[in-house]
Structure formats: C-alpha cells, structure tokens
N, C-alpha and C positions, 0 to 999 in steps of 0.2 A: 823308578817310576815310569821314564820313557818305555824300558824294558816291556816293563807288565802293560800300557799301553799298547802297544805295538801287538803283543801277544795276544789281548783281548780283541782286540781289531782282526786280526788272520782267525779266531775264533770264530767272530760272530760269520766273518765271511763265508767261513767253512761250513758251519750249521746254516745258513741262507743255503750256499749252494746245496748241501745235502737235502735241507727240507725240499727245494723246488723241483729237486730228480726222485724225490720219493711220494713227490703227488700231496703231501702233507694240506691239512689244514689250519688258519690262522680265525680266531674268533670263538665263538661258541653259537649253541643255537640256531637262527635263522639266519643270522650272521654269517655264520662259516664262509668261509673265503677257500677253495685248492688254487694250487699251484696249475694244476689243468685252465681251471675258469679265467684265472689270469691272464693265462696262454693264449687262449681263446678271445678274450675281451681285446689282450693287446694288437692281436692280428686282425680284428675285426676294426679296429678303430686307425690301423696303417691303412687298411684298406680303402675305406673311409676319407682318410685324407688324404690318398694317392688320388679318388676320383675327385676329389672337391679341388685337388693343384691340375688335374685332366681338365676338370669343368672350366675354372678360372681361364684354362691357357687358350682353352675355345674361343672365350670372352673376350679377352685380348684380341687375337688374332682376329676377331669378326669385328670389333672398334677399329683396328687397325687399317683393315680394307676397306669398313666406311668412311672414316677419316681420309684414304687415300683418293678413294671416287668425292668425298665431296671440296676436295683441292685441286680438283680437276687430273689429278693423277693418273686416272681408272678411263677405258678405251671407251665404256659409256657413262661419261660424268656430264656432270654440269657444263663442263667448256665444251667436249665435243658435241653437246644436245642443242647450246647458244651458237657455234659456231654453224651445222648445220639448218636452221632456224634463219640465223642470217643469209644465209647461202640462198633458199628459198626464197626469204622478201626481198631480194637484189635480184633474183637470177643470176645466180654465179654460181661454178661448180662448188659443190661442196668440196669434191675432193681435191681440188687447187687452195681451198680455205682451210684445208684440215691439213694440206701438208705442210703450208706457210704457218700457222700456228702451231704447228711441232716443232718447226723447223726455228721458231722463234722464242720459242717460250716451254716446249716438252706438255701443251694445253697446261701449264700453270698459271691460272689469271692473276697469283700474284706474283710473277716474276719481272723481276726489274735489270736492269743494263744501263749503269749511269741515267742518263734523262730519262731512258727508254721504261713503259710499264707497261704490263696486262699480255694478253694473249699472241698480240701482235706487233706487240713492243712497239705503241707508239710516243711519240714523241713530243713536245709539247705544241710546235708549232703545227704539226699536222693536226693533230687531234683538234687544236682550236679550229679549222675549217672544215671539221664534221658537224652534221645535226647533233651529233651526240656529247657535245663540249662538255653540257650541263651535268652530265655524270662522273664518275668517276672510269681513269681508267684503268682501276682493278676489276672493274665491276664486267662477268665475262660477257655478256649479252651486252652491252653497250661497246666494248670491244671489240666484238665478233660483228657489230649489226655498222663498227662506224669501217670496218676492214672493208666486209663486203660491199658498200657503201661508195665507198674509193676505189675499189677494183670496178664496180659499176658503172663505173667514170672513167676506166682508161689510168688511175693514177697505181696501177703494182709497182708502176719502176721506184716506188717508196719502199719498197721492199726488196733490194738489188741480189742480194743474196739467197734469201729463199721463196722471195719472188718467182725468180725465175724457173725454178723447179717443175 
C-alpha cells in the first residue's frame, strides 16, 4: 500500500510537471486555466509585491527620519530651532549654544546624566534659579531659553566642560 502510494505521488508529479511544459489546459469553457496564464499571473503578482515591500521600506525609512528630527536628532530639529531662538532673545552666540548643547546632550532634549536633563544637562539646583523653573527640563525651548539665559549673565562656568569650547 505504502508502495502504490508513493508511486501515485511521482505520478501525479510527473503529469503536473509534464502538463505545465506542454502549455496544457485545466477547466473547461470560459474557465479554462494554461499553464502560460499561470505563468504570467504568478510573475505579475511577484512583481506586485516586490514594489508593495519597495513602497513599505520607503515608509519606513521616511517615519524613521521624522521620528529622528523630531528627537531633536536631525541638524534642523526642534532642539536646534529652540536652541537658536534662545540664542536670539539673550543675545548670545548661537553657535557657542549649539556647541554646548551637542556637546552635552548630542541636541537630545531628552537626555539625562544622573541629576543632569534636557539639552544642556541641567541640574536641579541651577535650573531652580532660572525664570524657567516652571517648566520642564525635558521641554527643549525652556532648556535652550534657561541656558542662554545664564550665559547672559556671565554664569557658562556651569557648564566647565563644554562650556568652554
């Protein structure tokens, strides 16, 4: 019985593959089905979803870089448009404020170091003698407006290491 099993199975294989190289039809009528048409549907529908995994990866990669600009990631994000912005209503260089916040945070507003949060890694007791206490210091425009704020006032040596930069 396994015998004749086995035999019918290399059969049916055999007649499958024969019919699909001799272009054969399966159905009747309006039905009819070739082995060509098959051929043709199946390459059309790879095709298909080669561009649909192309599209998706687009997708991705375009979430990807907006997620990364809006983490402040991205060279014009959020943190360097707050940090700049600050720079302006102090009068301080931007570009003394934008290298102390890279230099402290990579402009991640939410990066922390033990006590230290936000853009310019402050700390809790400085942060309390800014106008900006009430906020948070994740929050990159209350970070950037209390940095430049304190550099306004002579106070960078809070910042000893990329302060001085």
């Amino acid at each position: 019985m396994l015998i004749a099993a086995g035999m019918a199975g290399a059969l049916l294989a055999t007649a499958l593959t024969a019919a699909l190289g001799l272009g054969l039809t399966w159905g009747g009528g309006e039905d009819a089905v070739s082995a060509e048409d098959l051929r043709r549907q199946l390459a059309l529908e790879r095709a298909q979803h080669a561009q649909a995994l192309q599209g998706a990866a687009r997708q991705r990669e375009r979430a990807q870089r907006a997620a990364a600009r809006a983490q402040g990631l991205g060279a014009e994000s959020q943190a360097g448009h707050a940090v700049r912005a600050a720079a302006a209503a102090y009068g301080v260089g931007p570009g003394r404020l934008l290298a102390v916040a890279r230099c402290e945070s990579t402009l991640n507003p939410a990066a922390t170091n033990g006590p230290y949060v936000g853009l310019f890694q402050f700390g809790a007791p400085l942060w309390s003698q800014t106008p900006f206490r009430d906020f948070s210091r994740s929050d990159p425009y209350a970070n950037a407006l209390a940095a430049a704020w304190a550099f306004s006032r002579g106070m960078g040596g809070h910042w000893p290491s990329c302060g001085s930069r």
